[in-house]
N, C-alpha and C positions, 0 to 999 in steps of 0.2 A: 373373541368375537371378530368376525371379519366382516370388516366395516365395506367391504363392495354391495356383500346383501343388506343393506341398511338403506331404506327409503325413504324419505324425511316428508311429511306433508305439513305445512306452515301458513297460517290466517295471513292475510298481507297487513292487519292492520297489528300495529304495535299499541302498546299497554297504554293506559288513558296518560299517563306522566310523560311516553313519548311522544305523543302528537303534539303537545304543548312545545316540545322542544323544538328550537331554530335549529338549523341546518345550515350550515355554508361547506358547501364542496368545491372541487379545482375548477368548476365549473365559474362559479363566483373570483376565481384569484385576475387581477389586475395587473399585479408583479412577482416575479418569484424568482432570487439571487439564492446562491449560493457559495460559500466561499470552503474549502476542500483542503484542509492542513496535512501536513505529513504525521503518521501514528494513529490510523482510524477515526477520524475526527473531522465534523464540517458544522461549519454554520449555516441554518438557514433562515432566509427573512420571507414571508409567505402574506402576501399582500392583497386583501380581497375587500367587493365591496357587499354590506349588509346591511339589510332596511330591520332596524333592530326599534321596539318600542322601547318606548319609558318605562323608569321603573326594574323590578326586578326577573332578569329573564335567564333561563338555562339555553346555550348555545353550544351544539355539538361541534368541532373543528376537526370534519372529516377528513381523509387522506392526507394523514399525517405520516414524518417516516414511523416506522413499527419499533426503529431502535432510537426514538427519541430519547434525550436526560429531562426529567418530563420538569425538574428542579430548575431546569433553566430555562425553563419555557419568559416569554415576555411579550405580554398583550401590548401593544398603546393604539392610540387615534393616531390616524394620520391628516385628520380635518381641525384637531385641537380643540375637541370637544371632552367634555368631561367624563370618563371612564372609572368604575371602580369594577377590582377584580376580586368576590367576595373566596371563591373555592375551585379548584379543579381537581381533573382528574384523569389518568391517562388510560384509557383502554384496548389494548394491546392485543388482549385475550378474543381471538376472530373465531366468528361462527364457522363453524365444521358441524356435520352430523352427531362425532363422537362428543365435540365438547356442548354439544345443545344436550346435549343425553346426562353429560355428568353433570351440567348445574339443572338437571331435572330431577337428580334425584332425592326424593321425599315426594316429590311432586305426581298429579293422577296425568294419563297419558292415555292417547288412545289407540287401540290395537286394531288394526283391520285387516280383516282373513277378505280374500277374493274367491268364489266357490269353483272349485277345477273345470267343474262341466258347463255351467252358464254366466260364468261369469259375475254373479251377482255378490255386492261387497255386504258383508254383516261386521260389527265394532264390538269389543267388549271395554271397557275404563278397567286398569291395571294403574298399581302404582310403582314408580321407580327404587327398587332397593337396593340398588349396586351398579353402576359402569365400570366397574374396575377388572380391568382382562375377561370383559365380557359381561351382560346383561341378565341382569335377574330383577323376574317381572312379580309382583301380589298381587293376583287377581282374586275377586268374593271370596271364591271355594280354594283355590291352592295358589303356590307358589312354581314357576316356571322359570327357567334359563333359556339363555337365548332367544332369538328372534321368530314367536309363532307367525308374525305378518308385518307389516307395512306399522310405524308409530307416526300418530298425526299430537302435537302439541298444540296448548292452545295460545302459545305467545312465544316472544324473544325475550330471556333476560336482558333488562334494561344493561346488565356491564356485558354483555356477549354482543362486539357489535360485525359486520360485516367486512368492514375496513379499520385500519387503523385510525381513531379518535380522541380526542382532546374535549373533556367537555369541562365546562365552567360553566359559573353562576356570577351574570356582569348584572352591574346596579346603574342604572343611565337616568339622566335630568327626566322628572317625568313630563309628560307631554302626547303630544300623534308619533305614532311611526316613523324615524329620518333615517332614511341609508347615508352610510357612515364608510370612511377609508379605516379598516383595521391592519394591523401589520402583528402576526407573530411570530417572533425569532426563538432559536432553539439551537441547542447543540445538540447533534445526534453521531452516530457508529453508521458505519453501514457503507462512508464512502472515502473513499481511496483514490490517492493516486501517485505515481509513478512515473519518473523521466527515463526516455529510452532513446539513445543517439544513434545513427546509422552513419558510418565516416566513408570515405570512399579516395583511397591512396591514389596517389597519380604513380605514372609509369616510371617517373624517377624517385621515388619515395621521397620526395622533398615539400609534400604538401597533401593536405585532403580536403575534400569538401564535407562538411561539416550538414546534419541538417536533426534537429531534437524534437520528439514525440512526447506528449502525456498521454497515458492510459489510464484513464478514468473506469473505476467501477463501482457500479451504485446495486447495494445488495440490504437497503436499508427499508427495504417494502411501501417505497412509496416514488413516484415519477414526476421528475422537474420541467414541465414544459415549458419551452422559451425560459430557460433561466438565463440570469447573468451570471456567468462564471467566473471565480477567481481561483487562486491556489497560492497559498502561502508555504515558502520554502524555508527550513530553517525548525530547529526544537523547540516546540511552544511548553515549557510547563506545564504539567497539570499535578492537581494531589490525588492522591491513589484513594480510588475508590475503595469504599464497601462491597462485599459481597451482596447484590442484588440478582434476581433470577431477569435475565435477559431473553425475550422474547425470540424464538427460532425466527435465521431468515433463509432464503433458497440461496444455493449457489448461482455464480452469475452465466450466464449465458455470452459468449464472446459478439461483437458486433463493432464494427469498426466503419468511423465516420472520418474525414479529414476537413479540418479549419484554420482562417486565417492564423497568419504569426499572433504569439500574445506580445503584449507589451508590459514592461516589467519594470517597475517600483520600489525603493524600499518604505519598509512598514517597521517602525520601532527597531529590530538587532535582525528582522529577517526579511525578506524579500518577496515580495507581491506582485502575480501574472495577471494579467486579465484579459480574456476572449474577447477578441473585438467587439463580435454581434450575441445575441443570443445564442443558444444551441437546449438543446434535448436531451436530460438524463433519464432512461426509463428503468423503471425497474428492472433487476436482475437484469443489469447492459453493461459493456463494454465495450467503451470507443475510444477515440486516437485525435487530438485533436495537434497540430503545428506549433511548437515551441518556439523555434530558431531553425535558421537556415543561415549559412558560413562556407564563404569560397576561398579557395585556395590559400587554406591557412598554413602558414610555415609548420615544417615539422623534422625533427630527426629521427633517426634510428638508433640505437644502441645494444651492442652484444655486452654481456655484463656476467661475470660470475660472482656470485656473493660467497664469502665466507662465512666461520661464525668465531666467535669467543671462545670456545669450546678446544679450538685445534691448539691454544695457548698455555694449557693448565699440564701437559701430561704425555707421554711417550707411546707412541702409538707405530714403532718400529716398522716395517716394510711392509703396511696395512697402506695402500694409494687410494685413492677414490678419481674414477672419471666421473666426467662434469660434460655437460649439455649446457652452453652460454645461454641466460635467457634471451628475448629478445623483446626490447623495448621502442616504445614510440614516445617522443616527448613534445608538447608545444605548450603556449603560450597563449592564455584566455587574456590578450587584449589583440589591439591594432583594431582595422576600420575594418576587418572581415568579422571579427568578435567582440570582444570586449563587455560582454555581459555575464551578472553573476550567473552560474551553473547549477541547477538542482542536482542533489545527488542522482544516481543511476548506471545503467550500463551501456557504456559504448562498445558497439559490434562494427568493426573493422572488415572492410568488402578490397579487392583489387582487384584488376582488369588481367585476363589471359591474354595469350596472343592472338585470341578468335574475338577479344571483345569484350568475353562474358564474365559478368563479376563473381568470383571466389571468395569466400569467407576463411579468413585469416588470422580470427583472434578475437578476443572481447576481452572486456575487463570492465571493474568496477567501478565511478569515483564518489567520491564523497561533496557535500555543498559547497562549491567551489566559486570565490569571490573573484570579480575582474584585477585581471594582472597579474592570477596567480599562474604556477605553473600545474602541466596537467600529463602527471606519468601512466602510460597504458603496457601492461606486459598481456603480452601477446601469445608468446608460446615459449619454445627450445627451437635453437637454432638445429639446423639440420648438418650445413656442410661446415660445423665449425665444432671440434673436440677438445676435450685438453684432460690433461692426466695431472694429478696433486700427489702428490709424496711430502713426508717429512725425511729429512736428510741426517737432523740432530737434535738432540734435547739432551741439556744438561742444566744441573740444578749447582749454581754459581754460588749461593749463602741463604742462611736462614733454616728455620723450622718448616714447618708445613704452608706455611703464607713467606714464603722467601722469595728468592732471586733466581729466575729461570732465562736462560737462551735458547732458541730451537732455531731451527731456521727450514725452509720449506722452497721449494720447486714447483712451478706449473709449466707443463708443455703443452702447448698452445698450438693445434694443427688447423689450416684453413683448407678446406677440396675445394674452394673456389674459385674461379677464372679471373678474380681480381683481389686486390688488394681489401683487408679486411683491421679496423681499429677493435680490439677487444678490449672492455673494463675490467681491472681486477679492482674488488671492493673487499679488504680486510676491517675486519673490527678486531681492536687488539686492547686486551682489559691490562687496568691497574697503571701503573707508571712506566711508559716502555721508552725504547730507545732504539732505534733503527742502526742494528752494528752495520751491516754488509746486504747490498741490495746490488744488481746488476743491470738495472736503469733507477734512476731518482723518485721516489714518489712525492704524492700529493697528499701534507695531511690536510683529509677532506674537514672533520672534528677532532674532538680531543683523542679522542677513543677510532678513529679511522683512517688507515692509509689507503689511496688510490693508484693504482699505476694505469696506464694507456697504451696497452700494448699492442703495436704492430706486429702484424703478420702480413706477410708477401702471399702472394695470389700460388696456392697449390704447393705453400711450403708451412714452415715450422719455426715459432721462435718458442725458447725457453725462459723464462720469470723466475730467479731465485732472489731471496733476501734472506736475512738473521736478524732476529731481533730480540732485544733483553726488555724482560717482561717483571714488575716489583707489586708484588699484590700486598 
């Protein structure tokens, strides 16, 4: 069936059990926070006022998100009034044409033909005997497929509702009518977010300017007007759901807002933002709101080739590998330009040409990063810096197949550069080793690692050799 030719005609008045129902929509809310954890996950507190009577009353809690945990839903007073919350129930399930059709089926419906020539409308009552890949109607005399006309019902199922809803059955002191402060909190899916740094190198790479983004996406089918925002950084626990059927939500649409700095707390083992003022999360949105902002934080550079474990075990005769030094950026998340915990995210590395204009240079990842740690960004492969590996020797000194090995290994080291240039050699070298013969001194960085710091002259070439006995 294609639901374009599907024309829905609907009573405005709903079924006698829905009139009796209270309403509270975002129209009625007072307050409405939200707090946005990392791993698809947010709290929300939804704060509204209602003139609710005594006694026992069903209350719909329209414009809820669609991917609520309806289990963790939590009513209270915020007047300290006496509340009981007898039942609820979360209604997810939105009116559409197709899904008014399939909770009709069983049900009588009416068929309306329009006459080609004058226009004039005649009705037959058909009953529903199928929505599934298409409509099959029982009318008196026969059975028909598909849509002979226009279908008019004569109600809304009571759980088919237009937005997403929360309904409950609250039991209140009996009495007159008193509008009432209610508050309910929930955890739901649906919102997201994400720390994004933008750094910007100075002309002598000895510093950057610092400045950190959240991007918030709310894909949860419901909009936080004037919420108060938080964001909690850090692994919260949860236990693994059950398979439950989760309600479809739209993708998000991009939109981008900018807002004061947050300010930041810790909360229990993790770390608490908070938006100074309100702001606005709409449905299917995506905005930007000001993390942090950081001048002229120290920084170094570093050229650095890594080895591995692997070069130690085994004879790999006049097999060389060239090497492209990474190149790294390192500083220092304290002093009075920083010094605050870092949500994880990506920092994107910008530097100035000689026209001005900023260049992008590199990004990388980091992880939740606490004040005073340190903060390694690898950036790319160096360009005007090569070097050539070779093994020179391996031989096997004593033992079986877990014995006593010596190799020993060469790196030539070339700079094209107009100045002087420090390269990192980083070896990992397994089992119990011993450093025979080396042609500058190394640094053991660990148990398991040697470092060398090797200099190279501007437009020339140094060579790096060692031996080393290796006891697995």
């Amino acid at each position: 069936m294609r639901h374009t030719f599907l024309l829905v005609a609907l009573t405005l008045a709903l079924p006698a059990l829905a009139a009796e129902e209270l309403r509270t929509t975002a129209a009625d809310q007072t307050a409405v926070a939200v707090t946005i954890y990392n791993g698809d996950l947010a709290l929300v507190k939804d704060a509204r006022k209602i003139k609710l009577p005594g006694g026992e009353n069903p209350l719909a809690w329209r414009e809820v998100s669609a991917r609520m945990q309806p289990e963790t839903a939590l009513l209270r007073s915020l007047d300290g009034k006496k509340l009981g919350l007898l039942e609820q129930n979360f209604n997810f399930d939105l009116l559409t044409p197709q899904k008014l059709l399939e909770k009709s089926v069983g049900e009588k419906v009416r068929v309306i033909r329009t006459h080609p020539s004058n226009g004039s409308e005649a009705y037959e009552t058909a009953t529903v005997l199928s929505a599934n890949e298409g409509v099959v109607l029982k009318f008196a005399d026969r059975v028909e497929t598909g849509l002979p006309g226009r279908l008019a019902f004569d109600h809304v199922p009571a759980d088919l509702r237009d937005k997403p809803t929360l309904t409950m059955t609250l039991k209140t002191d009996p009495g007159a009518a008193q509008e009432q402060g209610l508050e309910l909190s929930y955890l739901t899916g649906g919102l997201t977010w994400k720390a994004d740094y933008v750094a910007e190198l100075s002309a002598r790479e000895d510093s950057i300017d610092l400045n950190g983004w959240v991007t918030l996406t709310n894909t949860s089918g419901a909009a936080y007007p004037n919420a108060r925002l938080q964001l909690v950084a850090g692994e919260v626990n949860r236990a693994r759901p059950e398979r439950m059927p989760m309600p479809k939500v739209m993708m998000a649409m991009a939109r981008a807002e900018a807002a004061p700095d947050m300010k930041e707390e810790s909360l229990f083992e993790y770390h608490l933002y908070t938006l100074g003022r309100p702001t606005s999360l709409g449905d299917n949105q995506t905005k930007q709101v000001a993390l942090l902002s950081a001048q002229q934080v120290a920084t170094q550079k570093e050229f650095r080739i890594q080895g591995g474990e692997w070069y130690y075990s085994g004879q790999y005769g006049d097999l060389g590998q060239r090497i492209k030094p990474g190149v790294f950026m390192e500083f220092s998340n304290k002093g009075e330009n920083l010094g605050v915990p870092l949500p994880k995210g990506v920092v994107r590395v910008y530097k100035k040409d000689s026209a001005g204009r900023a260049q992008f240079i590199g990004e990388d990842r980091i992880d939740h990063t606490a004040k005073g740690e340190t903060i390694r960004l690898r950036l790319g492969e160096a360009f005007d810096i090569t070097a050539d590996k070779k093994q020179t020797d391996f031989q096997k000194i004593a033992g079986g197949r877990n014995g006593v090995y010596e190799t020993a290994y060469q790196i030539e080291i070339r700079n094209a550069k107009t100045e002087k240039v420090t390269v990192r050699v980083v070896e990992p070298v397994p089992g119990e080793w011993q450093m025979v013969q080396e042609s500058q001194p190394h640094t053991k960085a660990s148990a398991h690692t040697a470092v060398w710091d090797v200099a190279v002259a501007a437009e020339g070439k140094t060579v790096l050799t060692w031996r080393v006995r290796v006891k697995y």
